[in-house]
FILUMBA-632905 format. One line per 5 residues: number of its first residue (from 1); their letters; for each residue x, y, z of C-alpha. Coordinates in Angstrom, 2 decimals. Layout:
REM FILUMBA-632905
NUM> a> X Y Z  ...;
***
This chain:
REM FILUMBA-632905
1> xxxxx> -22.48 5.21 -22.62  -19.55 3.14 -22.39  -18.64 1.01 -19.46  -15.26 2.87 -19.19  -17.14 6.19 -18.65;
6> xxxxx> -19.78 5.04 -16.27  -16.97 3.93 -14.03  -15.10 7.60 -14.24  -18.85 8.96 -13.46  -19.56 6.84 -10.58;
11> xxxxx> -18.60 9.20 -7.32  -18.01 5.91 -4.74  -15.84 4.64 -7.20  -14.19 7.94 -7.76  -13.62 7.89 -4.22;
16> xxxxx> -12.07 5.16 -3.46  -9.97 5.62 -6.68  -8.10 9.03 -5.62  -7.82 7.69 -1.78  -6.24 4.52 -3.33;
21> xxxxx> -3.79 6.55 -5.29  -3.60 9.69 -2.07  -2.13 6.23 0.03  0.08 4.50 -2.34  1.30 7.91 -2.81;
26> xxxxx> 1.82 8.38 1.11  3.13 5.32 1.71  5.86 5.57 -0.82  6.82 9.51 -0.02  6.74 8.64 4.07;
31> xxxxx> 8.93 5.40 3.29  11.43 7.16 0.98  11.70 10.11 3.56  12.28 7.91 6.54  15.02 5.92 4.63;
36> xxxxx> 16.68 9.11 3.42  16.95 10.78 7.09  18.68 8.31 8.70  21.79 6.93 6.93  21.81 3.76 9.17;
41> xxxxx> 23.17 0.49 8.45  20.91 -2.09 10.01  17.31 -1.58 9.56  14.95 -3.95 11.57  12.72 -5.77 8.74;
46> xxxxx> 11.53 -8.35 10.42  9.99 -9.06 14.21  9.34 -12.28 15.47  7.69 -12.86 19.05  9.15 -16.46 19.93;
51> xxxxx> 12.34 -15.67 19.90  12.67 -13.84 23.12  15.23 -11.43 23.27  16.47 -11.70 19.78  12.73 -11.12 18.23;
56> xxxxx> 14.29 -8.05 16.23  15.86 -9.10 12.70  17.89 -6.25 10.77  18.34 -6.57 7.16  19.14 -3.60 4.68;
61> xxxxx> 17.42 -1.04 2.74  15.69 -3.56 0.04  13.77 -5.30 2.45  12.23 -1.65 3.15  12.20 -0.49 -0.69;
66> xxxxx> 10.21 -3.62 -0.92  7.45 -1.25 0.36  7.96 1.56 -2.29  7.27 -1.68 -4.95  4.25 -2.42 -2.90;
71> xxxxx> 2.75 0.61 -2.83  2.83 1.41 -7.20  2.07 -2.27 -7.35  -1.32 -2.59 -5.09  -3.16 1.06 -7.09;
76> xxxxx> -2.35 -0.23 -10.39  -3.87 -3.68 -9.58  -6.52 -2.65 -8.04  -7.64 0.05 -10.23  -7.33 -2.62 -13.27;
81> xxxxx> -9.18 -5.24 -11.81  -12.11 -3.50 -10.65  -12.42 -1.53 -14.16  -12.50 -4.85 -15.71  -15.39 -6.42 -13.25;
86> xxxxx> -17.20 -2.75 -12.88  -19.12 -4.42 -16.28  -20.04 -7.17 -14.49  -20.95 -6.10 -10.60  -20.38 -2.44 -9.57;
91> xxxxx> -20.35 -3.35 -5.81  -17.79 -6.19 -6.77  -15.29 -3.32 -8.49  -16.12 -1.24 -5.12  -15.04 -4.00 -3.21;
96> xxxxx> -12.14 -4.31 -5.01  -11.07 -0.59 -4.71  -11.75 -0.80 -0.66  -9.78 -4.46 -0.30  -6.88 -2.17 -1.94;
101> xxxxx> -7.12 0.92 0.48  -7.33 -1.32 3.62  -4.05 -3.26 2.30  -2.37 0.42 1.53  -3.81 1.91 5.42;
106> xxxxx> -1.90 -1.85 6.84  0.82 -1.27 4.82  1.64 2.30 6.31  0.37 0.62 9.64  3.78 -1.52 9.63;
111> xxxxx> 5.96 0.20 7.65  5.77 2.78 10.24  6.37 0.51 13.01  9.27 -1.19 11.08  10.73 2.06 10.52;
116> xxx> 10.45 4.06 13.79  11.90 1.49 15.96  15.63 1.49 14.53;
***
């Protein structure tokens, strides 16, 4: 059996493969819908504690599409690299696949925070 197929047999692998795709899914559909509902202007992209008062930075809607790119980018990288090392390691390729679903759960994590409080 191929390498290729051992990986599409392998149920932890399988696992983390459709919950990786489930989030970046998510995460783009819950970013698009929360820019579409509110037609705003300024969108706060940015929050830094040190500066008091004026922590809150606004930018426009690319700094928050930014997310969208994030979320097709992280799967497909993911997915690719740990089919490439599942020949070498398998727990290295299921590493892999879990570093990408904790970076797509932190990802919703602030893009949720970034979008609720305009």
């Amino acid at each position: 059996m191929t390498t290729s197929a051992k990986y599409f047999r392998d149920r932890v692998v399988m696992l983390l493969f459709s919950t990786i795709i489930f989030l970046g899914l998510a995460l783009s559909l819950f970013v698009l819908l929360k820019l579409s509902s509110n037609h705003g202007n300024g969108f706060i992209v940015q929050y830094r504690s040190n500066l008091g008062l004026d922590a809150f930075k606004t930018g426009n809607v690319a700094g928050l599409l930014s997310f969208v790119g994030f979320a097709v980018l992280i799967p497909i990288v993911h997915i690719l690299l740990s089919l490439r090392t599942y020949a070498i390691h398998r727990q290295l390729a299921i590493v892999i696949l879990a570093l990408g679903v904790l970076l797509l759960a932190l990802a919703i994590i602030i893009s949720n925070a970034l979008l609720v409080l305009r």
